[in-house]
C-alpha positions in Angstrom: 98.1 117.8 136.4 98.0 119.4 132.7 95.5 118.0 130.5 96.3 115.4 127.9 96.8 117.0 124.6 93.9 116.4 122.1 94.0 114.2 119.1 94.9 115.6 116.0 91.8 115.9 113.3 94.2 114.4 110.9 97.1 112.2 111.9 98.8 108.7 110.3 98.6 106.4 113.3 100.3 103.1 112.3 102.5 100.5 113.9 106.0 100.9 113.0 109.8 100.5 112.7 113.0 102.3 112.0 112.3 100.9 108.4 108.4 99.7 108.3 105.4 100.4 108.6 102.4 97.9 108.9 99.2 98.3 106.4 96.1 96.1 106.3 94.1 94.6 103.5 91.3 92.0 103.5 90.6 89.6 100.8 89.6 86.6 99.8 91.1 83.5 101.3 92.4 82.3 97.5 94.0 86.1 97.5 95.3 85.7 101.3 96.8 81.8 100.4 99.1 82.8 97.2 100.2 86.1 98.8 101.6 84.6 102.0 102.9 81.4 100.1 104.4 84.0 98.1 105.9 87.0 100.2 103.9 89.1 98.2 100.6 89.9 96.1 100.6 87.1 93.2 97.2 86.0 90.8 94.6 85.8 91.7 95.4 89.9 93.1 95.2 91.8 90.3 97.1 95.1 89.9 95.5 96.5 87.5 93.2 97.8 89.7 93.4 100.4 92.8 94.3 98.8 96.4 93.8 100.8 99.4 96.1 99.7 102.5 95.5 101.0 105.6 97.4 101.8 108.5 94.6 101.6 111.1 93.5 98.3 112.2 90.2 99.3 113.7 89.4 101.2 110.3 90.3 97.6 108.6 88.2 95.7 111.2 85.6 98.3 110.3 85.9 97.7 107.0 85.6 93.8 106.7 83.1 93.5 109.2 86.0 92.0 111.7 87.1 89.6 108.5 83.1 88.5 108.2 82.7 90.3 104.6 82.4 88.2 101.3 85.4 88.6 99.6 87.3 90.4 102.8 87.2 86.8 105.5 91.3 87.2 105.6 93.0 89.9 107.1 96.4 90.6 106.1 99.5 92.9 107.9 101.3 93.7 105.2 105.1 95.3 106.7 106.4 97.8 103.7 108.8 99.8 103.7 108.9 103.5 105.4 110.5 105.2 102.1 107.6 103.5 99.4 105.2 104.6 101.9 106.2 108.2 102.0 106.6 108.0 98.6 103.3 106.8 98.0 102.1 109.8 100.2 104.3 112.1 98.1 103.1 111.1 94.8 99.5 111.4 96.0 96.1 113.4 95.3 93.4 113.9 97.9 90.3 112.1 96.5 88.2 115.3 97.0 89.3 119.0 96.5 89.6 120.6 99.7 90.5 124.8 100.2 93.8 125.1 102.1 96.0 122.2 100.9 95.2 122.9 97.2 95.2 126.9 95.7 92.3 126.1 93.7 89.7 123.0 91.7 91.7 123.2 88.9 94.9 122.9 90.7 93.6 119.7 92.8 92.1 118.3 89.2 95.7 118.7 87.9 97.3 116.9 90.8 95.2 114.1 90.5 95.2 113.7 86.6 99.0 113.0 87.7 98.8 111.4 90.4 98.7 107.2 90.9 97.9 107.6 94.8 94.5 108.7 96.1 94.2 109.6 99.7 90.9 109.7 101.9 90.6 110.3 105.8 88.1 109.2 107.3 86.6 108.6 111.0 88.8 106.1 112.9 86.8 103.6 114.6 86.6 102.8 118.0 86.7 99.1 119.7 83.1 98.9 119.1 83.5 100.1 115.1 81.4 103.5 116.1 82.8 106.5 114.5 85.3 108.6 116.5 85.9 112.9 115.6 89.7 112.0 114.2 90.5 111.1 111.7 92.2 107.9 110.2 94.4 107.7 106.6 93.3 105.4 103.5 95.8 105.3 100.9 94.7 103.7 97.0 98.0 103.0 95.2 96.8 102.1 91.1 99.9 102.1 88.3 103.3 102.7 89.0 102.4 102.5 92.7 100.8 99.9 92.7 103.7 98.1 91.0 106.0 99.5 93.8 103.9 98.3 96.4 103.7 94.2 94.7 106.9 94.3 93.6 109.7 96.5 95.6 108.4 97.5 99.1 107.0 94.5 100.8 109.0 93.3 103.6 106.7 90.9 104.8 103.1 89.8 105.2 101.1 87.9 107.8 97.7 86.6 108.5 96.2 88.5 111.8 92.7 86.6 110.9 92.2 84.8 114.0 93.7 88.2 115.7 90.9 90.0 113.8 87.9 87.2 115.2 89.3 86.4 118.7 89.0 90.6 119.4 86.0 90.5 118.1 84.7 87.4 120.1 86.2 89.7 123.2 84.3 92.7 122.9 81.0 90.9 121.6 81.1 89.7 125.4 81.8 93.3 126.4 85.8 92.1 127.8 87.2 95.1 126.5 90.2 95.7 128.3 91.6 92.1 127.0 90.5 93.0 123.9 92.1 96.1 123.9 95.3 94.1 124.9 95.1 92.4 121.7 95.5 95.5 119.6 98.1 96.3 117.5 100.4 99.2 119.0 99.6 102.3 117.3 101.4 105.6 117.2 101.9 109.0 115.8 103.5 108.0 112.6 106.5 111.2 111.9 105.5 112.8 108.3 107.7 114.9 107.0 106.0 118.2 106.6 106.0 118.6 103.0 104.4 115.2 103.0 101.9 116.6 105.7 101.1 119.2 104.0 100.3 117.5 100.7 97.8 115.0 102.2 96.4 117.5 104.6 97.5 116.0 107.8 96.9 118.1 110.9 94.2 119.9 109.3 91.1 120.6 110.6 88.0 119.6 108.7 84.5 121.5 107.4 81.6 119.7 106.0 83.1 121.1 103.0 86.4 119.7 103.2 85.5 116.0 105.0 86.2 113.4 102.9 83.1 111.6 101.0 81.6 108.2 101.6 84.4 105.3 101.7 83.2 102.6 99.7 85.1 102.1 97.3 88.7 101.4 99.8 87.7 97.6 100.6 90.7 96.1 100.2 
């Protein structure tokens, strides 16, 4: 029997459509509340300021502590669309200069002067929320993205909190197969390669090309 391939050090794992793709945030409850009343991100969400969506759950669940975080209790699937997504990809800037997808430092600093997308990968998380060796995508839209995102590729957004808790009730009492049944279905998501290339998908990492600390993506 061959052996399964390996993952890929870098590779956008999302659930997905012909036309969507699903991103998580967490927020507050008065954040969650107008947004799903609304369709989309409304006051009290500011956008003015960077937001990071993510396409892996378990890197979300990570991040708000399974929706346990001050200021991160709701966890939202937001459903945009496949073309703003790539775009934001294609407009973007890694957060950190790393040899091989950019010439040189001054190159990368030029990029991100321009750019209004930051991108970050970082370890994807396993049910338990340990670090795993691949890699998972974090994507801060600010300015004209961010605009893009509020106003023109939302298709939809719903509230997976009580997903998010009744997972982590599950593996807290170590049933991890029914937890694992509760996931969200994740797959290869199909860059194009110039898009690939630009974030550094596929690429395998040193210490001096792995992505620094993540604190700054909580929502």
């Amino acid at each position: 029997m061959p052996m399964p391939m390996p993952m890929p050090m870098r590779q956008v794992r999302a659930a997905f459509t012909d036309e969507t793709i699903t991103v998580y945030q967490a927020y507050s409850p008065a954040i969650a509340d107008a947004a799903l009343r609304a369709g989309r991100f409304v006051a009290p969400f500011k956008r003015d300021r960077m937001t990071w969506i993510k396409p892996s759950f378990l890197w979300m669940m990570y991040r708000c502590g399974w929706a346990t975080k001050p200021g991160q209790e709701r966890v939202l699937a937001v459903a945009i669309t496949r073309d703003g997504f790539e775009w934001a990809l294609s407009h973007s800037s890694l957060s950190y200069y790393e040899a091989g997808t950019y010439a040189s430092e001054a190159e990368w600093a030029e990029r991100k002067a321009m750019s209004p997308v930051r991108v970050q990968w970082d370890p994807e998380r396993s049910l338990g929320l340990g670090p795993l060796d691949h890699r998972a995508i974090q994507v801060g839209l600010s300015g004209i993205a961010a605009t893009h995102y509020v106003d023109d590729w939302i298709v939809g957004i719903t509230d997976v909190t009580s997903t998010a808790r009744d997972i982590a009730n599950l593996v807290g009492h170590n049933v991890l197969a029914a937890a694992e049944n509760l996931l969200p279905a994740e797959r290869p998501y199909p860059l194009p390669d110039h898009i690939a290339r630009a974030v550094g998908a596929g690429r395998q990492e040193t210490d001096e090309g792995s992505s620094p600390s993540s604190a700054s993506t909580a929502s």
